[in-house]
PAZAPA-4460 file (N, C-alpha, C; in steps of 0.05 Angstrom, whole numbers, plus 32768, in hexadecimal, padded with zeros to 4 digits):
% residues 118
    n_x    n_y    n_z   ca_x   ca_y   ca_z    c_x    c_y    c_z   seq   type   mol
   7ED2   7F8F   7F00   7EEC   7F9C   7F03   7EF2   7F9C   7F21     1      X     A
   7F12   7F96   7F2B   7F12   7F95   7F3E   7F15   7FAF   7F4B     2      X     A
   7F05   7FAA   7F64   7F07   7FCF   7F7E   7F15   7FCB   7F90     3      X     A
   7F26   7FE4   7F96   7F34   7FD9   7FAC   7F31   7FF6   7FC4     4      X     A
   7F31   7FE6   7FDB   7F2E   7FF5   7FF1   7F4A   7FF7   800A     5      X     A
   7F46   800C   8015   7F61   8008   8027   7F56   8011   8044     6      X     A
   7F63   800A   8058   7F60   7FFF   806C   7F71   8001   807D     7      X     A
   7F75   800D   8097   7F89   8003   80AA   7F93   8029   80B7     8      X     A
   7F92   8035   809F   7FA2   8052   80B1   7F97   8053   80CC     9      X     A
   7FAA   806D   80D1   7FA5   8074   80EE   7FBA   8086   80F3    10      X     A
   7FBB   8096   8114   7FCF   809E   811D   7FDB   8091   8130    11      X     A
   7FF8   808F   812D   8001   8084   8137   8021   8092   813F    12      X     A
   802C   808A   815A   803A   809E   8161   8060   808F   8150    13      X     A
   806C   809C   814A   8087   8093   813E   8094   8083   8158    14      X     A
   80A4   8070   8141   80AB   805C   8143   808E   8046   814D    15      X     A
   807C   8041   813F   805C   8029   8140   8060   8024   8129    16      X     A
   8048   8014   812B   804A   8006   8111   8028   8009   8107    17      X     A
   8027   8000   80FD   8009   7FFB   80EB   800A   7FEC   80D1    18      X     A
   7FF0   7FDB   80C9   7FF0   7FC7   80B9   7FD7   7FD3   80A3    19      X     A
   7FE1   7FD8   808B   7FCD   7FE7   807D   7FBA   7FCF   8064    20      X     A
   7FA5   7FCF   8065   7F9C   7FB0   804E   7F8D   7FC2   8037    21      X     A
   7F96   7FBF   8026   7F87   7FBA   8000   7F71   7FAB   7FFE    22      X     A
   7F5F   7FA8   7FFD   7F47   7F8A   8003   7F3E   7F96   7FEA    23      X     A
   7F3F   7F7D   7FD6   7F2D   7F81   7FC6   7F18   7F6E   7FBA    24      X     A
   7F0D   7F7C   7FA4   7EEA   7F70   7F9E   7EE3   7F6C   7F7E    25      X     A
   7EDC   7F66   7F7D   7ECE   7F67   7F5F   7EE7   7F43   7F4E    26      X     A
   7EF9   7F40   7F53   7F0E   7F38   7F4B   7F1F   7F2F   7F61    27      X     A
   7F34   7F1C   7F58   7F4E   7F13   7F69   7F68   7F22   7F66    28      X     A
   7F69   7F32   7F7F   7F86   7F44   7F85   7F98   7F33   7F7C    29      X     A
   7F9F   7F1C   7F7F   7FBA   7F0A   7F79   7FBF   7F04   7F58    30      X     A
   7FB0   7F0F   7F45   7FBB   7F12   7F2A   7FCC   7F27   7F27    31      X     A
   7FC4   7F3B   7F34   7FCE   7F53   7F27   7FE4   7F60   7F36    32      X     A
   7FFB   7F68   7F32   800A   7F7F   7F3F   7FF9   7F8F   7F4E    33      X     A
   8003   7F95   7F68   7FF6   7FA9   7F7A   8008   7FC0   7F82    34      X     A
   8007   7FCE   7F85   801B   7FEA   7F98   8010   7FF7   7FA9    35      X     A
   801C   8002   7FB3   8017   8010   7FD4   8026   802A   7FCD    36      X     A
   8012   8043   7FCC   8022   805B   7FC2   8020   8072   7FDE    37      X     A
   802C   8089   7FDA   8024   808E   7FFC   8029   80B1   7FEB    38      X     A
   8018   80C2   7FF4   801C   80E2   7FEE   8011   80F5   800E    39      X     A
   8031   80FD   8007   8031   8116   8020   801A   8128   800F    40      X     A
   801E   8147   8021   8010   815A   801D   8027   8166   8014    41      X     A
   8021   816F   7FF8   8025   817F   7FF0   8043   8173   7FD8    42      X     A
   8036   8157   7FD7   8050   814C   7FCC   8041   8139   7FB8    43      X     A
   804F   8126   7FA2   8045   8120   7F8E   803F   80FF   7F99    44      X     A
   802B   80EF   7F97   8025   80CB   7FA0   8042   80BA   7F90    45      X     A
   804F   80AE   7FA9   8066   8099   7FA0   8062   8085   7FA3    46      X     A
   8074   807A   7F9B   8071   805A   7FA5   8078   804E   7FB6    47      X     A
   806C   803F   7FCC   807C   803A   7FE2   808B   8019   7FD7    48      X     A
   8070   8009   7FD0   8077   7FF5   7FCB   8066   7FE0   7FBC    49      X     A
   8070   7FC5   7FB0   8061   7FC2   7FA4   806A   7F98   7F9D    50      X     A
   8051   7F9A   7F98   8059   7F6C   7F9C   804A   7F67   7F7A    51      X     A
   805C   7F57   7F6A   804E   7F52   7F54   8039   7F37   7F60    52      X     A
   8031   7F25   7F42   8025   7F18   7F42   8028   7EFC   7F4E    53      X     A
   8049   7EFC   7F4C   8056   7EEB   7F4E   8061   7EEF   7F6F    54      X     A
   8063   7F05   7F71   8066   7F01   7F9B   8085   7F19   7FA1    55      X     A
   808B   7F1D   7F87   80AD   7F33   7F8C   809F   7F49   7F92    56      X     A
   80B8   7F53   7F9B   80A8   7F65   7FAF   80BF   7F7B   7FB0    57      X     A
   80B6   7F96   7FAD   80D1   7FA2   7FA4   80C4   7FBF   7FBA    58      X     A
   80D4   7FDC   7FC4   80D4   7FE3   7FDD   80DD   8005   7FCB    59      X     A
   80D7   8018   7FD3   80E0   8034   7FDB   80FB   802B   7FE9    60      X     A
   811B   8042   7FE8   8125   8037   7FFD   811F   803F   801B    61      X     A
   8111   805A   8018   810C   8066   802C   80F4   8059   804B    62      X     A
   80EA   803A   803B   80E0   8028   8046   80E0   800F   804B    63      X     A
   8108   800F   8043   810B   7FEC   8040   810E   7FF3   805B    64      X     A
   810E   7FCD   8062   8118   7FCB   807B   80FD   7FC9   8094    65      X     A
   80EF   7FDE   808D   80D2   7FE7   809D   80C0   7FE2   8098    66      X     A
   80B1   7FDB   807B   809F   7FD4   8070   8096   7FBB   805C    67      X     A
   8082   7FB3   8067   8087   7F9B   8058   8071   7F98   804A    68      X     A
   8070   7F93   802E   8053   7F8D   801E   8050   7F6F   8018    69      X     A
   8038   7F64   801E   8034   7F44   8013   8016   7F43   8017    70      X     A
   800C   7F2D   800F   7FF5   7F2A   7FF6   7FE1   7F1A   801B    71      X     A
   7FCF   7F15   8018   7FB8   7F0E   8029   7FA7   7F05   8015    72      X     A
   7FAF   7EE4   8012   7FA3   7ED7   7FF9   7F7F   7ED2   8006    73      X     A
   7F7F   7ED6   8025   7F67   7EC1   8032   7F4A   7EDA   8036    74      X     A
   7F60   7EFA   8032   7F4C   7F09   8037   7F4A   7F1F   8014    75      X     A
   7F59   7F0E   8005   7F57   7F1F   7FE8   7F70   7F3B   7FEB    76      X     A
   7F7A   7F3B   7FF2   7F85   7F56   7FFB   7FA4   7F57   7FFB    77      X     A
   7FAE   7F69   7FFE   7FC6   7F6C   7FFE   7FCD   7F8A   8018    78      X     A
   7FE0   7F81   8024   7FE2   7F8A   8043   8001   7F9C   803C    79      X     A
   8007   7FB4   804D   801B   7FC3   8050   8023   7FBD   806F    80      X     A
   803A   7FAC   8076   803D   7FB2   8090   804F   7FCB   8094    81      X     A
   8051   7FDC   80AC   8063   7FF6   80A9   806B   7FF0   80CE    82      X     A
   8080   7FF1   80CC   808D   7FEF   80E2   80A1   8006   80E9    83      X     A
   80B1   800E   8103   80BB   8027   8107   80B6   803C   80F0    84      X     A
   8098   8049   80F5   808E   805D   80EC   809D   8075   80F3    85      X     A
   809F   808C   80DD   80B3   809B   80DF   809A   80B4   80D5    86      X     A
   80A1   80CF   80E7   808E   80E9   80E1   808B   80E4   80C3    87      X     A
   809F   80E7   80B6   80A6   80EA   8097   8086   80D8   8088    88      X     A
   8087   80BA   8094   8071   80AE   8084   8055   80B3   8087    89      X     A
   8055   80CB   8094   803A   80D7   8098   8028   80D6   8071    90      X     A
   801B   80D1   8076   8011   80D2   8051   7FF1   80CA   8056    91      X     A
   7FE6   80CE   803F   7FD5   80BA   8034   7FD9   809F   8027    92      X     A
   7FD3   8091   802E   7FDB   8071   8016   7FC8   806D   8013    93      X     A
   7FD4   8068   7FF0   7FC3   8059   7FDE   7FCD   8038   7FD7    94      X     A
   7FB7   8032   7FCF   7FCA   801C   7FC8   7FB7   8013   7FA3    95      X     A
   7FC5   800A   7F9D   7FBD   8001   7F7A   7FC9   7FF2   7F69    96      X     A
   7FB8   7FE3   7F53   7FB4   7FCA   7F46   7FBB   7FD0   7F2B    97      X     A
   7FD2   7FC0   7F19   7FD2   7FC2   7EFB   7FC1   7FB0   7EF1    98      X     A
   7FA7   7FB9   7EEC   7F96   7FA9   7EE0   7F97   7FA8   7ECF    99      X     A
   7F9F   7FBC   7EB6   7F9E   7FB9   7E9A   7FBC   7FAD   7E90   100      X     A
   7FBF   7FAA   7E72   7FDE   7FA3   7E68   7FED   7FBA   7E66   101      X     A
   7FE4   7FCF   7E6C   7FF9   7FE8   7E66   8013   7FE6   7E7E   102      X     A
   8014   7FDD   7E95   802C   7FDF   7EA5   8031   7FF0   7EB7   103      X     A
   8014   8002   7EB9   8009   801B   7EC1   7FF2   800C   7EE2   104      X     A
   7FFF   801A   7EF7   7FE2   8014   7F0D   7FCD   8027   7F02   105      X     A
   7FB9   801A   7EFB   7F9E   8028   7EED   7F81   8024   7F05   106      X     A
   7F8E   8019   7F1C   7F77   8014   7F2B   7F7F   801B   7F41   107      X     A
   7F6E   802E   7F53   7F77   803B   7F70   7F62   8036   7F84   108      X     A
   7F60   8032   7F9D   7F52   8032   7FB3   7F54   805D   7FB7   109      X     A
   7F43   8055   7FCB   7F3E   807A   7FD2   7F57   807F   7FE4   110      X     A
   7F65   8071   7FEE   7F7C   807E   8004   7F69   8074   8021   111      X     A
   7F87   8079   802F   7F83   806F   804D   7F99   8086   805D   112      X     A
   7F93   808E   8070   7FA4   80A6   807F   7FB2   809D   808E   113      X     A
   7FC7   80A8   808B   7FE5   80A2   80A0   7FF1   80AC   80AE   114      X     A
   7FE8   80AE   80C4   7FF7   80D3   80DC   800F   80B9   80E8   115      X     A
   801B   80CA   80EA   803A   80BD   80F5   803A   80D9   8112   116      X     A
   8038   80D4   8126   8041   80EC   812F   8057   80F0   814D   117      X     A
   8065   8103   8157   8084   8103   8162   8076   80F1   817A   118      X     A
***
């Protein structure tokens, strides 16, 4: 079964950027739908973004424009770029895999931390 791990947080002061990676194991990230989910404190895990199998690639709007998700065929992984970081995207990200047929992300990494700060 594939594992997936995340990679890349940090603090970083608004308006930076940071590049967050999915690397995974057991299996090949490039079958399956991946997403990039992100939860404040005290708020419920959304979606930031997410690339099917096929390479579309669809966005929060609150992150078009700034963020970019695409696949890292050479390191297994799938990468969040985040550009003009804003306090607001302070979070945890997750990121996760529809591995089964349900249509459901059923596979999560532990999270990666995200300080955005003034």
């Amino acid at each position: 079964q594939v594992q997936l791990v995340e990679s890349g947080g940090g603090l970083v002061q608004a308006g930076g950027s940071l590049r967050l990676s999915c690397a995974a194991s057991g299996d090949s990230i490039t079958k399956y739908q991946v997403g990039w989910f992100y939860q404040a404190p005290g708020k419920q895990r959304e979606l930031v973004a997410e690339i099917t199998s096929g390479g579309w690639t669809t966005y929060v709007n609150s992150v078009k424009g700034r963020f970019t998700i695409s696949r890292d065929y050479g390191k297994n992984a799938v990468n969040l770029h985040m550009n003009y970081l804003k306090t607001e995207d302070t979070a945890i990200y997750y990121c996760a895999a529809q591995v089964s047929d349900t249509g459901r992300y059923d596979n999560w990494g532990q999270g990666t931390q995200v300080t955005v700060s003034t």
